[in-house]
C-alpha positions as CSV (number, residue, x, y, z in Angstrom):
1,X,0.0,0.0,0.0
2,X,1.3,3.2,-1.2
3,X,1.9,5.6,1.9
4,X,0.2,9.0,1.6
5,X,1.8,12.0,2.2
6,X,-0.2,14.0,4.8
7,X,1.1,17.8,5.6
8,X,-0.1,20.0,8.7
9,X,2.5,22.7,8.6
10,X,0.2,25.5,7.2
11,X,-2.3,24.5,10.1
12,X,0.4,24.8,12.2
13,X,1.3,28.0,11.3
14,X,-1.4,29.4,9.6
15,X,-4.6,28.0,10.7
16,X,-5.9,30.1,12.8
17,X,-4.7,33.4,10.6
18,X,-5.2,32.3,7.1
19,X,-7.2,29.2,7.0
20,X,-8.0,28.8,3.8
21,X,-4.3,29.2,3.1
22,X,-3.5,26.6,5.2
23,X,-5.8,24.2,3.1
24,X,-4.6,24.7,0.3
25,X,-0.8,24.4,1.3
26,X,-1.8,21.0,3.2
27,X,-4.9,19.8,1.4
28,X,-4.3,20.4,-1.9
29,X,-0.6,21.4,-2.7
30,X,0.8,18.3,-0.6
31,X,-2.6,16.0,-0.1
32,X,-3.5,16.3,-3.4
33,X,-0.5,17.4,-5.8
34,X,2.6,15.8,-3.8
35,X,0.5,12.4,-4.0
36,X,-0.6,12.3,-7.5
37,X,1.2,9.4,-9.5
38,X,1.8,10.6,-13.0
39,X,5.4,12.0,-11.7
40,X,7.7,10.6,-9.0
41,X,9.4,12.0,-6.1
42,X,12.4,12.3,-7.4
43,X,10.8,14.4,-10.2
44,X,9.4,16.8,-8.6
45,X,11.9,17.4,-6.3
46,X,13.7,18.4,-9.2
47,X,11.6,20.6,-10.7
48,X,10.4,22.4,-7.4
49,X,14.7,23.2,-7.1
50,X,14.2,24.7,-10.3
51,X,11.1,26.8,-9.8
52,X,12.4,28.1,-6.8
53,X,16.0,28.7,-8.3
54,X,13.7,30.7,-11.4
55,X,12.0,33.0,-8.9
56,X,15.3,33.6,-7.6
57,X,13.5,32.1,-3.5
58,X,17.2,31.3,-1.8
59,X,15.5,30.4,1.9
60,X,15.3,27.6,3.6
61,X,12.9,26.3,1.3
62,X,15.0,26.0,-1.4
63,X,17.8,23.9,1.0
64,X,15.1,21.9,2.2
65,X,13.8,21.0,-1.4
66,X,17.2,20.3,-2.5
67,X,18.3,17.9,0.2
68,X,14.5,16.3,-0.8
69,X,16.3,16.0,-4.5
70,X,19.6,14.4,-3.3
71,X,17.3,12.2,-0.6
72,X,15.2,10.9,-3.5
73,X,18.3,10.2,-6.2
74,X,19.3,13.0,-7.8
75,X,23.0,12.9,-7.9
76,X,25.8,15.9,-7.7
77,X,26.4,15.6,-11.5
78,X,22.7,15.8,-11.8
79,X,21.9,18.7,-9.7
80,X,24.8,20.6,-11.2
81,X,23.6,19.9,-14.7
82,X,20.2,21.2,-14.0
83,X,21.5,24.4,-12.4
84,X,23.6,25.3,-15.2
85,X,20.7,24.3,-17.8
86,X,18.2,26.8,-16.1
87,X,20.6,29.3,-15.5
88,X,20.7,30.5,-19.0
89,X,17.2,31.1,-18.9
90,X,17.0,32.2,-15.2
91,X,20.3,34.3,-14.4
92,X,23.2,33.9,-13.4
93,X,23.0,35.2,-10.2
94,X,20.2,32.7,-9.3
95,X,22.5,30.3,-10.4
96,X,25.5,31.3,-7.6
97,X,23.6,31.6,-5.3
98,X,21.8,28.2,-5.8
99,X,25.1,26.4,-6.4
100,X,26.5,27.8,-2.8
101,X,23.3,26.4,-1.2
102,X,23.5,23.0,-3.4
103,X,27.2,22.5,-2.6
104,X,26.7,22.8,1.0
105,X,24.0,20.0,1.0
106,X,26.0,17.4,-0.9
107,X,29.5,18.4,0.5
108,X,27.5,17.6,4.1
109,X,26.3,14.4,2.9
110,X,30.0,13.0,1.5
111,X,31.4,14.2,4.8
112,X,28.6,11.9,6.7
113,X,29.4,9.0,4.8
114,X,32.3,8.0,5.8
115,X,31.1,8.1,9.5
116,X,28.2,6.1,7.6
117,X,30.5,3.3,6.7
118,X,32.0,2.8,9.9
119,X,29.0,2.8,11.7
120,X,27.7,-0.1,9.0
121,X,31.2,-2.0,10.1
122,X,29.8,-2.3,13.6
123,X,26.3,-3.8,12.5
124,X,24.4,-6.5,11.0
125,X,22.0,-5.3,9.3
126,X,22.5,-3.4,5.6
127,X,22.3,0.5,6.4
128,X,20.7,1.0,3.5
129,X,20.1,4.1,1.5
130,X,18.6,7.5,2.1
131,X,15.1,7.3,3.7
132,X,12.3,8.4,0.8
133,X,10.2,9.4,3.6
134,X,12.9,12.1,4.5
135,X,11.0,15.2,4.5
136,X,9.1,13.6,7.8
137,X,12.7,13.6,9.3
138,X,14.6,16.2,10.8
139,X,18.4,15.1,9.9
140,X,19.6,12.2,8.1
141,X,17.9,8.7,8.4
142,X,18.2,5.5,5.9
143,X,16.2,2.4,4.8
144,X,17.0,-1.4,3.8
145,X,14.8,-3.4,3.4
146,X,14.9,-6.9,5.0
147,X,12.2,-8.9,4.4
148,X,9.0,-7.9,1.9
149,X,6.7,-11.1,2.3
150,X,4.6,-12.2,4.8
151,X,5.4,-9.4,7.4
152,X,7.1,-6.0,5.6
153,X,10.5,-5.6,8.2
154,X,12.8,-2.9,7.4
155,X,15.9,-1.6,8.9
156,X,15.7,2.2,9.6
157,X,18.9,3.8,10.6
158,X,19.3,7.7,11.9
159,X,22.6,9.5,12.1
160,X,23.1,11.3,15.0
161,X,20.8,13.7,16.1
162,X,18.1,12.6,13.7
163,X,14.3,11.5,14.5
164,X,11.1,11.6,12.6
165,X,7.7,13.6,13.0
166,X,5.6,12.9,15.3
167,X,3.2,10.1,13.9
168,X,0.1,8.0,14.1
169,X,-0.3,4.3,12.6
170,X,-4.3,4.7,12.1
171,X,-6.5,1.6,11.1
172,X,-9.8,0.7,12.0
173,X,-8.8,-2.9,13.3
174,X,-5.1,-4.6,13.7
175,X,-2.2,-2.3,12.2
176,X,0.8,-1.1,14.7
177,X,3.9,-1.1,14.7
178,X,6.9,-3.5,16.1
179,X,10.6,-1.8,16.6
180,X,13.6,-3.7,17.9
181,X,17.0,-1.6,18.1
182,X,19.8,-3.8,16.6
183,X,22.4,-0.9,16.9
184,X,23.8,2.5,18.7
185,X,21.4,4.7,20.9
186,X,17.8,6.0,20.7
187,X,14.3,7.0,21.9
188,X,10.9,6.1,21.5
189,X,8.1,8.7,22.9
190,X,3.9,8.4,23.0
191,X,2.3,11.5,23.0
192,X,1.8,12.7,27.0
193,X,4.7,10.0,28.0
194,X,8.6,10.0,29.2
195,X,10.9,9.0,26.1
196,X,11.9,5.5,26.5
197,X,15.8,4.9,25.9
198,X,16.2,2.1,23.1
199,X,19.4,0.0,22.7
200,X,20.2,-3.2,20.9
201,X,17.8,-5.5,21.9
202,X,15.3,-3.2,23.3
203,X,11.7,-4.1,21.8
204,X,9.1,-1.6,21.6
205,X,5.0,-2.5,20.5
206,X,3.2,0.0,19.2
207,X,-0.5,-0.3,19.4
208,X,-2.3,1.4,16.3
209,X,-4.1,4.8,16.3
210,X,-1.1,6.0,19.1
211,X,0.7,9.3,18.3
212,X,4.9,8.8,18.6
213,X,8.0,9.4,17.5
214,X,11.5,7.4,17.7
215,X,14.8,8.7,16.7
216,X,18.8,8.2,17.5
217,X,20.1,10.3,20.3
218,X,21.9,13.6,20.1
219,X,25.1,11.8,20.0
220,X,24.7,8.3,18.8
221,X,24.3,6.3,15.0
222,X,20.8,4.5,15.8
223,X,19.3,1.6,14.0
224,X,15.9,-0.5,14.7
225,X,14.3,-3.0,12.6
226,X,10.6,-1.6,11.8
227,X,7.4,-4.3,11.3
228,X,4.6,-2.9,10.1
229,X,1.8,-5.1,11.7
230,X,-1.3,-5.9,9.2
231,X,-4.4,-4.0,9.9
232,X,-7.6,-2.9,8.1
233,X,-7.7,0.7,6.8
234,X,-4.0,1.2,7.8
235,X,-2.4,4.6,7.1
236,X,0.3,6.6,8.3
237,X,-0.6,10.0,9.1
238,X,2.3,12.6,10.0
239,X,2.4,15.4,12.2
240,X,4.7,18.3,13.5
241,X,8.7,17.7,14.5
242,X,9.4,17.4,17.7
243,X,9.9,19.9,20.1
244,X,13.6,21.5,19.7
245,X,13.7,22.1,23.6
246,X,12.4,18.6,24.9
247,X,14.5,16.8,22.4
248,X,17.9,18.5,23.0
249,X,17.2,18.1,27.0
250,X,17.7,13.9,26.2
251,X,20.9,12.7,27.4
Protein backbone atom coordinates (compact mmCIF):
# COMPACT_ATOMS: atom_id res chain seq x y z
CA UNK A 1 0.00 0.00 0.00
CA UNK A 2 1.30 3.21 -1.18
CA UNK A 3 1.93 5.60 1.90
CA UNK A 4 0.21 9.04 1.60
CA UNK A 5 1.76 12.04 2.16
CA UNK A 6 -0.15 13.96 4.81
CA UNK A 7 1.08 17.80 5.56
CA UNK A 8 -0.05 20.02 8.72
CA UNK A 9 2.50 22.69 8.63
CA UNK A 10 0.17 25.53 7.19
CA UNK A 11 -2.30 24.45 10.06
CA UNK A 12 0.43 24.81 12.22
CA UNK A 13 1.33 27.99 11.28
CA UNK A 14 -1.44 29.42 9.56
CA UNK A 15 -4.60 28.01 10.73
CA UNK A 16 -5.94 30.12 12.78
CA UNK A 17 -4.72 33.35 10.59
CA UNK A 18 -5.18 32.32 7.14
CA UNK A 19 -7.24 29.21 7.00
CA UNK A 20 -7.96 28.83 3.79
CA UNK A 21 -4.27 29.19 3.10
CA UNK A 22 -3.50 26.61 5.21
CA UNK A 23 -5.81 24.21 3.12
CA UNK A 24 -4.57 24.65 0.26
CA UNK A 25 -0.82 24.42 1.32
CA UNK A 26 -1.77 21.00 3.16
CA UNK A 27 -4.89 19.79 1.35
CA UNK A 28 -4.30 20.37 -1.87
CA UNK A 29 -0.62 21.41 -2.70
CA UNK A 30 0.84 18.29 -0.56
CA UNK A 31 -2.60 15.99 -0.09
CA UNK A 32 -3.46 16.25 -3.37
CA UNK A 33 -0.50 17.41 -5.82
CA UNK A 34 2.59 15.84 -3.79
CA UNK A 35 0.53 12.44 -3.97
CA UNK A 36 -0.55 12.31 -7.53
CA UNK A 37 1.22 9.39 -9.52
CA UNK A 38 1.81 10.61 -12.96
CA UNK A 39 5.43 12.01 -11.73
CA UNK A 40 7.70 10.56 -8.99
CA UNK A 41 9.41 12.04 -6.05
CA UNK A 42 12.39 12.33 -7.40
CA UNK A 43 10.81 14.40 -10.24
CA UNK A 44 9.43 16.78 -8.61
CA UNK A 45 11.86 17.41 -6.26
CA UNK A 46 13.72 18.35 -9.18
CA UNK A 47 11.57 20.60 -10.68
CA UNK A 48 10.43 22.42 -7.39
CA UNK A 49 14.75 23.19 -7.11
CA UNK A 50 14.16 24.66 -10.31
CA UNK A 51 11.05 26.76 -9.81
CA UNK A 52 12.41 28.09 -6.83
CA UNK A 53 16.00 28.74 -8.33
CA UNK A 54 13.72 30.72 -11.38
CA UNK A 55 11.96 33.04 -8.90
CA UNK A 56 15.26 33.65 -7.57
CA UNK A 57 13.48 32.11 -3.53
CA UNK A 58 17.23 31.30 -1.82
CA UNK A 59 15.54 30.42 1.93
CA UNK A 60 15.30 27.60 3.63
CA UNK A 61 12.89 26.32 1.29
CA UNK A 62 14.99 26.00 -1.36
CA UNK A 63 17.79 23.94 0.98
CA UNK A 64 15.15 21.88 2.17
CA UNK A 65 13.79 20.97 -1.44
CA UNK A 66 17.22 20.33 -2.51
CA UNK A 67 18.28 17.90 0.19
CA UNK A 68 14.48 16.27 -0.78
CA UNK A 69 16.35 16.02 -4.53
CA UNK A 70 19.62 14.39 -3.27
CA UNK A 71 17.27 12.24 -0.55
CA UNK A 72 15.16 10.88 -3.53
CA UNK A 73 18.28 10.16 -6.23
CA UNK A 74 19.28 13.04 -7.79
CA UNK A 75 22.98 12.86 -7.86
CA UNK A 76 25.78 15.86 -7.72
CA UNK A 77 26.43 15.59 -11.49
CA UNK A 78 22.71 15.76 -11.76
CA UNK A 79 21.93 18.68 -9.69
CA UNK A 80 24.81 20.61 -11.19
CA UNK A 81 23.58 19.86 -14.69
CA UNK A 82 20.20 21.23 -14.04
CA UNK A 83 21.53 24.38 -12.43
CA UNK A 84 23.61 25.31 -15.25
CA UNK A 85 20.68 24.30 -17.83
CA UNK A 86 18.18 26.82 -16.07
CA UNK A 87 20.61 29.35 -15.46
CA UNK A 88 20.70 30.48 -18.95
CA UNK A 89 17.25 31.08 -18.92
CA UNK A 90 16.97 32.16 -15.24
CA UNK A 91 20.27 34.29 -14.38
CA UNK A 92 23.20 33.88 -13.43
CA UNK A 93 23.01 35.20 -10.24
CA UNK A 94 20.18 32.68 -9.32
CA UNK A 95 22.54 30.26 -10.45
CA UNK A 96 25.49 31.29 -7.64
CA UNK A 97 23.55 31.55 -5.28
CA UNK A 98 21.76 28.24 -5.77
CA UNK A 99 25.07 26.43 -6.39
CA UNK A 100 26.51 27.79 -2.76
CA UNK A 101 23.34 26.39 -1.22
CA UNK A 102 23.52 22.95 -3.38
CA UNK A 103 27.25 22.53 -2.61
CA UNK A 104 26.71 22.76 0.99
CA UNK A 105 24.05 20.00 1.04
CA UNK A 106 26.03 17.35 -0.86
CA UNK A 107 29.49 18.44 0.53
CA UNK A 108 27.55 17.56 4.05
CA UNK A 109 26.26 14.43 2.91
CA UNK A 110 29.99 12.97 1.49
CA UNK A 111 31.38 14.20 4.81
CA UNK A 112 28.63 11.86 6.75
CA UNK A 113 29.38 9.04 4.81
CA UNK A 114 32.29 8.03 5.83
CA UNK A 115 31.09 8.11 9.49
CA UNK A 116 28.19 6.07 7.63
CA UNK A 117 30.47 3.28 6.68
CA UNK A 118 32.01 2.80 9.95
CA UNK A 119 28.96 2.76 11.66
CA UNK A 120 27.75 -0.08 8.97
CA UNK A 121 31.25 -2.00 10.15
CA UNK A 122 29.80 -2.25 13.63
CA UNK A 123 26.28 -3.76 12.47
CA UNK A 124 24.41 -6.53 10.97
CA UNK A 125 22.01 -5.34 9.30
CA UNK A 126 22.52 -3.45 5.64
CA UNK A 127 22.34 0.52 6.39
CA UNK A 128 20.66 1.01 3.51
CA UNK A 129 20.08 4.06 1.51
CA UNK A 130 18.61 7.53 2.06
CA UNK A 131 15.11 7.31 3.68
CA UNK A 132 12.33 8.42 0.77
CA UNK A 133 10.24 9.36 3.61
CA UNK A 134 12.87 12.09 4.46
CA UNK A 135 11.04 15.22 4.53
CA UNK A 136 9.14 13.63 7.82
CA UNK A 137 12.72 13.56 9.32
CA UNK A 138 14.62 16.20 10.85
CA UNK A 139 18.37 15.12 9.91
CA UNK A 140 19.57 12.24 8.07
CA UNK A 141 17.92 8.67 8.36
CA UNK A 142 18.22 5.51 5.88
CA UNK A 143 16.16 2.36 4.81
CA UNK A 144 17.03 -1.38 3.76
CA UNK A 145 14.84 -3.42 3.35
CA UNK A 146 14.94 -6.90 5.05
CA UNK A 147 12.24 -8.88 4.42
CA UNK A 148 8.95 -7.90 1.88
CA UNK A 149 6.75 -11.10 2.34
CA UNK A 150 4.64 -12.18 4.85
CA UNK A 151 5.36 -9.43 7.40
CA UNK A 152 7.06 -5.98 5.62
CA UNK A 153 10.53 -5.55 8.25
CA UNK A 154 12.85 -2.90 7.39
CA UNK A 155 15.88 -1.62 8.89
CA UNK A 156 15.69 2.19 9.58
CA UNK A 157 18.92 3.85 10.60
CA UNK A 158 19.33 7.68 11.93
CA UNK A 159 22.64 9.53 12.10
CA UNK A 160 23.08 11.34 15.04
CA UNK A 161 20.80 13.66 16.08
CA UNK A 162 18.12 12.56 13.70
CA UNK A 163 14.30 11.53 14.49
CA UNK A 164 11.11 11.62 12.58
CA UNK A 165 7.74 13.57 12.96
CA UNK A 166 5.61 12.85 15.28
CA UNK A 167 3.21 10.13 13.91
CA UNK A 168 0.09 8.03 14.11
CA UNK A 169 -0.27 4.27 12.58
CA UNK A 170 -4.33 4.71 12.09
CA UNK A 171 -6.47 1.64 11.10
CA UNK A 172 -9.81 0.69 12.03
CA UNK A 173 -8.78 -2.91 13.35
CA UNK A 174 -5.06 -4.56 13.69
CA UNK A 175 -2.24 -2.35 12.17
CA UNK A 176 0.75 -1.09 14.73
CA UNK A 177 3.87 -1.08 14.65
CA UNK A 178 6.87 -3.50 16.13
CA UNK A 179 10.63 -1.75 16.60
CA UNK A 180 13.55 -3.72 17.92
CA UNK A 181 16.98 -1.62 18.09
CA UNK A 182 19.75 -3.82 16.63
CA UNK A 183 22.38 -0.90 16.89
CA UNK A 184 23.76 2.52 18.68
CA UNK A 185 21.40 4.68 20.86
CA UNK A 186 17.78 5.98 20.71
CA UNK A 187 14.32 7.02 21.89
CA UNK A 188 10.94 6.10 21.52
CA UNK A 189 8.05 8.68 22.89
CA UNK A 190 3.86 8.39 23.03
CA UNK A 191 2.32 11.51 23.00
CA UNK A 192 1.78 12.65 27.00
CA UNK A 193 4.73 9.98 27.95
CA UNK A 194 8.59 10.03 29.23
CA UNK A 195 10.92 8.96 26.11
CA UNK A 196 11.86 5.54 26.51
CA UNK A 197 15.75 4.92 25.94
CA UNK A 198 16.21 2.07 23.08
CA UNK A 199 19.37 0.03 22.72
CA UNK A 200 20.24 -3.21 20.91
CA UNK A 201 17.81 -5.47 21.92
CA UNK A 202 15.34 -3.23 23.30
CA UNK A 203 11.68 -4.07 21.82
CA UNK A 204 9.10 -1.65 21.62
CA UNK A 205 5.01 -2.52 20.49
CA UNK A 206 3.21 -0.05 19.20
CA UNK A 207 -0.53 -0.28 19.37
CA UNK A 208 -2.34 1.42 16.30
CA UNK A 209 -4.05 4.85 16.25
CA UNK A 210 -1.11 5.98 19.08
CA UNK A 211 0.73 9.35 18.28
CA UNK A 212 4.88 8.79 18.60
CA UNK A 213 8.03 9.40 17.46
CA UNK A 214 11.48 7.41 17.70
CA UNK A 215 14.79 8.68 16.70
CA UNK A 216 18.79 8.19 17.51
CA UNK A 217 20.12 10.32 20.31
CA UNK A 218 21.95 13.64 20.08
CA UNK A 219 25.14 11.78 19.98
CA UNK A 220 24.74 8.28 18.81
CA UNK A 221 24.34 6.31 14.99
CA UNK A 222 20.85 4.54 15.84
CA UNK A 223 19.33 1.57 13.97
CA UNK A 224 15.88 -0.46 14.71
CA UNK A 225 14.28 -2.98 12.56
CA UNK A 226 10.58 -1.64 11.78
CA UNK A 227 7.44 -4.28 11.27
CA UNK A 228 4.57 -2.88 10.09
CA UNK A 229 1.75 -5.05 11.68
CA UNK A 230 -1.29 -5.89 9.20
CA UNK A 231 -4.39 -4.00 9.86
CA UNK A 232 -7.59 -2.88 8.06
CA UNK A 233 -7.65 0.69 6.77
CA UNK A 234 -3.96 1.19 7.78
CA UNK A 235 -2.44 4.62 7.07
CA UNK A 236 0.26 6.64 8.29
CA UNK A 237 -0.62 10.00 9.12
CA UNK A 238 2.32 12.64 10.01
CA UNK A 239 2.40 15.41 12.16
CA UNK A 240 4.71 18.33 13.46
CA UNK A 241 8.67 17.68 14.46
CA UNK A 242 9.37 17.40 17.70
CA UNK A 243 9.92 19.90 20.10
CA UNK A 244 13.61 21.47 19.73
CA UNK A 245 13.72 22.05 23.60
CA UNK A 246 12.45 18.58 24.90
CA UNK A 247 14.52 16.80 22.36
CA UNK A 248 17.87 18.55 23.01
CA UNK A 249 17.18 18.12 27.00
CA UNK A 250 17.71 13.91 26.16
CA UNK A 251 20.94 12.67 27.38
Amino acid sequence: MKEKIVQTAGRKALGEFAPEFAHFNDDVLFGENWNNDDLDLRTRCLLTVVALMAQGITDSSLRYHIENARLHGVSRKEMAAAITHVAFYAGWPKAWATFNMAKDVYIESNEAHSEKDKYQNTLFFPVGDPNPYGKYFVGQSYLAPISTQQIPVFNVTFEPGCRNNWHIHHAQSGGGQMLICVGGRGYYQEWGEAPVEMTPGTVINISANVKHWHGAAPDSWFSHLAMEIPGEEAITEWCEPVDEAQYAALG
